[in-house]
C-alpha positions as CSV (number, residue, x, y, z in Angstrom):
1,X,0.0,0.0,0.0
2,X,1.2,3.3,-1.2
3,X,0.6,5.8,1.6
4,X,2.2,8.9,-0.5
5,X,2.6,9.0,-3.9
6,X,5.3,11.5,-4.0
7,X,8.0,9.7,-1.6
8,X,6.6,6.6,-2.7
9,X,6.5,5.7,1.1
10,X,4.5,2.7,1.4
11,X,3.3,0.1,3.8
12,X,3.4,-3.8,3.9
13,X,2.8,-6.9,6.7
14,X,5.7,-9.0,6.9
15,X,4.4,-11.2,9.5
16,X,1.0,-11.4,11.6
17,X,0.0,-7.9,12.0
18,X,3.7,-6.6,11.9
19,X,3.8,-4.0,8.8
20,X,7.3,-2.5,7.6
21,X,6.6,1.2,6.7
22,X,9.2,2.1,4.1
23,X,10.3,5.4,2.6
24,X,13.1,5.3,-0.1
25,X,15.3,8.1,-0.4
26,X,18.0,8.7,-3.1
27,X,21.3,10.2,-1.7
28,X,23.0,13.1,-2.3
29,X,25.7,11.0,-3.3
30,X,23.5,9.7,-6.0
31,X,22.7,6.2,-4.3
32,X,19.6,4.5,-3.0
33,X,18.5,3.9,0.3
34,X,15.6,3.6,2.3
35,X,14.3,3.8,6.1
36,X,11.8,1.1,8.1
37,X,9.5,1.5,10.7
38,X,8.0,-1.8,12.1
39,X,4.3,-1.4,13.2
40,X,3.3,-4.1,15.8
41,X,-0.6,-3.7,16.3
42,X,-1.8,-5.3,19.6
43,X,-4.2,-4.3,22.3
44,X,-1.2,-2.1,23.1
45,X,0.8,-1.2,19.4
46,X,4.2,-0.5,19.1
47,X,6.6,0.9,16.9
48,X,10.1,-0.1,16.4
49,X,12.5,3.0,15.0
50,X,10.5,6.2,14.6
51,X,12.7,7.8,11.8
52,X,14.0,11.5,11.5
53,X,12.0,14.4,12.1
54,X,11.7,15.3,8.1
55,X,9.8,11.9,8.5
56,X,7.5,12.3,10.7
57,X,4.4,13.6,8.7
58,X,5.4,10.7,6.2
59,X,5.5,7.9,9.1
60,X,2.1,9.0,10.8
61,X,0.5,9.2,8.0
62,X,1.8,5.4,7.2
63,X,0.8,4.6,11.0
64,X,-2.6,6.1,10.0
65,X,-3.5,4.3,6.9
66,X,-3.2,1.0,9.3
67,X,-4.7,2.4,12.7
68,X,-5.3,5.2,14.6
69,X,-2.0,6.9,15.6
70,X,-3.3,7.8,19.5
71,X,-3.3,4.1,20.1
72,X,0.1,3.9,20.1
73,X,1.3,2.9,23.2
74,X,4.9,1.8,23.2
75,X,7.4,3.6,20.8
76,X,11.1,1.9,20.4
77,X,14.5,1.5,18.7
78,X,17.8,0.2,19.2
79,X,20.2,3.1,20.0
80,X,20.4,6.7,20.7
81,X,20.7,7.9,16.2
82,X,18.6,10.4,14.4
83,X,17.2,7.6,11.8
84,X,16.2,5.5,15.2
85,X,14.6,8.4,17.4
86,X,14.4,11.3,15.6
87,X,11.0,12.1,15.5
88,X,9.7,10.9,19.3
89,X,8.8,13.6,20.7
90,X,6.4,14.6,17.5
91,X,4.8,11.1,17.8
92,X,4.5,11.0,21.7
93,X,2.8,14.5,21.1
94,X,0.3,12.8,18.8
95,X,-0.1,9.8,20.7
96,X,-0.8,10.8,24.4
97,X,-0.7,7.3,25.7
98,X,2.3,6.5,24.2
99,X,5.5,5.5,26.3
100,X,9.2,5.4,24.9
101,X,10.9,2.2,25.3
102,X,14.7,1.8,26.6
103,X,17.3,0.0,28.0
104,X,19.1,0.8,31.4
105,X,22.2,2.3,29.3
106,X,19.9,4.0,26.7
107,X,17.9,5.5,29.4
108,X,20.8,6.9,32.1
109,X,22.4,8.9,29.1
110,X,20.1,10.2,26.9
111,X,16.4,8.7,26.3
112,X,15.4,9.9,30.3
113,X,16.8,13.5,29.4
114,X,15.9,13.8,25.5
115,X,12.4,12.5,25.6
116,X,9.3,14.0,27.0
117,X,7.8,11.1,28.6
118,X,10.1,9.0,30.7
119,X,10.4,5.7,29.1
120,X,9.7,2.3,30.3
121,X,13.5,0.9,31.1
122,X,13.7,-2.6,29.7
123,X,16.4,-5.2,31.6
124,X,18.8,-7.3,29.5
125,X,15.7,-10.3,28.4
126,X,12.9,-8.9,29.9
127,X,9.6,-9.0,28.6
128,X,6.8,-6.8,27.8
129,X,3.8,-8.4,26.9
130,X,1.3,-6.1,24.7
131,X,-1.7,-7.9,24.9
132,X,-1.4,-11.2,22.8
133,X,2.0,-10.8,22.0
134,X,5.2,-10.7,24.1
135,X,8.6,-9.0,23.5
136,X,11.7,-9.6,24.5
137,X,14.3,-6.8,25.0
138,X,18.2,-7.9,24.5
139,X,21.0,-5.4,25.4
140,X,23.4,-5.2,22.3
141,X,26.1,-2.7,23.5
142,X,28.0,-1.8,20.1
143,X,26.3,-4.4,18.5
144,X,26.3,-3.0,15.6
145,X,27.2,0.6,17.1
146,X,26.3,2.1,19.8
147,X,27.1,1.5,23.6
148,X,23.6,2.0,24.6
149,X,21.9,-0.7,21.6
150,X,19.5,-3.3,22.2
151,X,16.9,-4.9,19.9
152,X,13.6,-6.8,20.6
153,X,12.3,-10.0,19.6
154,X,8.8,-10.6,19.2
155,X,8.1,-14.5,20.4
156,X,5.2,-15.3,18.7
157,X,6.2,-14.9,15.3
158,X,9.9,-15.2,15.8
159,X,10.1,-11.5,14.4
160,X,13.5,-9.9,15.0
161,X,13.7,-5.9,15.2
162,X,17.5,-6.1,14.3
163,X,18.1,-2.5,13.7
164,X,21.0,-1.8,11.5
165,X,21.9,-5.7,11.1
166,X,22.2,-6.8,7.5
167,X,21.8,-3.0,6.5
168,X,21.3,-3.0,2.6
169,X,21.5,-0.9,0.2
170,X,19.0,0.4,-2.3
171,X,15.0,1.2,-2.2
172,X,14.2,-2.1,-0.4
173,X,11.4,-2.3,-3.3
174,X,10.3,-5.9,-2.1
175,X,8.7,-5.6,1.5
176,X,9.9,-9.8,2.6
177,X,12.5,-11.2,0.7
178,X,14.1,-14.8,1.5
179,X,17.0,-14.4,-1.1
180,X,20.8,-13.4,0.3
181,X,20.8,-10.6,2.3
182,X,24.0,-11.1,4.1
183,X,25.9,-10.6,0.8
184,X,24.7,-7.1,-0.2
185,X,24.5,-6.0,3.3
186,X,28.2,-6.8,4.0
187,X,29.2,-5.3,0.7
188,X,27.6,-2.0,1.8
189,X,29.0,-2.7,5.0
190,X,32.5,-3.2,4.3
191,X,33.7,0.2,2.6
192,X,32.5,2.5,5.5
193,X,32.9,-0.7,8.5
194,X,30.0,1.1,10.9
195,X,30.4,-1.8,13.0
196,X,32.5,-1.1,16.2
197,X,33.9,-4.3,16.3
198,X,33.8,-4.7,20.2
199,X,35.1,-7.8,22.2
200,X,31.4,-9.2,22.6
201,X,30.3,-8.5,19.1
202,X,30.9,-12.2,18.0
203,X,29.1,-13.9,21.4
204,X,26.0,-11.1,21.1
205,X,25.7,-11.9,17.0
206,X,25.3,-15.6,18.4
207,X,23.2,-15.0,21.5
208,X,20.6,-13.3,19.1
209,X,21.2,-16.7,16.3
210,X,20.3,-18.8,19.5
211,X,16.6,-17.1,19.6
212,X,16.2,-18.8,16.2
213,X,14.3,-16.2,14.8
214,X,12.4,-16.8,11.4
215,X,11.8,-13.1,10.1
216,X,14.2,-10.2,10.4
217,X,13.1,-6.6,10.6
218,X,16.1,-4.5,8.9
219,X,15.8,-0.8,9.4
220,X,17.4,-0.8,5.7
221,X,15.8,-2.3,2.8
222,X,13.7,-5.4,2.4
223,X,12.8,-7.8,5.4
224,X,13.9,-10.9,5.2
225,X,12.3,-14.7,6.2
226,X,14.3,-17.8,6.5
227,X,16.7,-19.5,8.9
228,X,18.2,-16.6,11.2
229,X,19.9,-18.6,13.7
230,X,22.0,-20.0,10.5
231,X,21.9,-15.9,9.1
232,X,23.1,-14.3,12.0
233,X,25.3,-17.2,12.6
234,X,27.1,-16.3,9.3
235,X,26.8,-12.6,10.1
236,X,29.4,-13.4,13.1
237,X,31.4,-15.0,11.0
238,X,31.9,-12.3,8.1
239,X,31.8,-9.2,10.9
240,X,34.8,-11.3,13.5
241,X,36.8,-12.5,10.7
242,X,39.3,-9.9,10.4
243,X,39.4,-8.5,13.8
């Protein structure tokens, strides 16, 4: 579903009643690229990544072509980054019942100070439960940057948020793909190496392969369905190799 014509942002389920929102963008640079949002509905919704401020009126108006925006209720992301959190504070002004998401690190450096709602402070594996479905909150730190990352993992469908992992390039033109991802998103990967490569990056990579997750959530381009254990297995592979 094509939710404005102009940006071509659109809107798609990749799993039970989770819906990838998608703007592409072309880069000054003359590339292509494109931001998610994941969309959970539930008796309580929640969105994973919120994107920019310039993509505010573009992502409510996605959120709104699937449900009524003030039913938000729980707004995430994985680290402290324009593209993650840019726009909360204009969703939790829309959205008066909604409630920022965090973990400890996330919230003692910036999310309690930056947001205007305190958030909801997740532990390393706890879980929120959002009506039918339950969430569980892992602590990444600089996994794939930032000391204060985490992702979430929704049980019931095996759904992964996974944030910048398996970044790729290009529109992300097909919502759910189950073709190789790991290949284009380490080529894009490789030249600018926005990984920060930290002793734990290999044993987090693997801690999130043993959740055996069967759809991943990328922030950049398509989604993707398959074996993640055996994905994000290979991921640690290719990201430890060198270091």
């Amino acid at each position: 579903m094509i939710t404005n014509t102009e940006t071509r942002t659109n809107v798609h389920e990749i799993a039970d009643g989770i819906y990838r929102i998608n703007t592409p963008i072309d880069a000054p640079d003359g590339s292509q690229f494109s931001f998610n949002q994941y969309l959970l509905l539930d008796d309580e919704p929640l969105l994973f990544h919120t994107g920019g401020r310039s993509l505010f009126p573009l992502v409510s108006a996605a959120i709104a072509a699937v449900m009524p925006i003030e039913r938000l209720r729980w707004i995430g992301f994985s680290h402290t980054e324009a593209d993650e959190c840019g726009s909360l504070n204009q969703l939790l002004a829309v959205a008066p019942q909604a409630v920022p998401l965090s973990g400890h690190i996330a919230a003692m450096v910036s999310t309690t100070d930056m947001a205007d709602r305190a958030p909801r402070v997740l532990a390393d594996g706890e879980l929120l439960h959002t009506g039918r479905r339950t969430l569980q909150w892992f602590d990444t730190p600089h996994v794939p940057h930032g000391w204060d990352a985490g992702l979430l993992m929704e049980t019931t469908t095996k759904t992964l948020l996974c944030g910048d992992l398996f970044t790729q390039p290009g529109y992300g033109e097909q919502a759910l793909t189950e073709a190789d991802i790991l290949g284009p998103s380490e080529a894009f990967r490789t030249p600018m190496d926005y990984y920060a490569h930290a002793p734990q990056t290999k044993a987090t990579l693997l801690r999130l392969a043993q959740q055996s997750p069967q759809t991943l959530a990328c922030m950049h381009g398509s989604a993707w369905r398959g074996d993640g254990a055996a994905l994000l297995q290979a991921l640690a592979a290719s990201v430890t190799q060198a270091h």
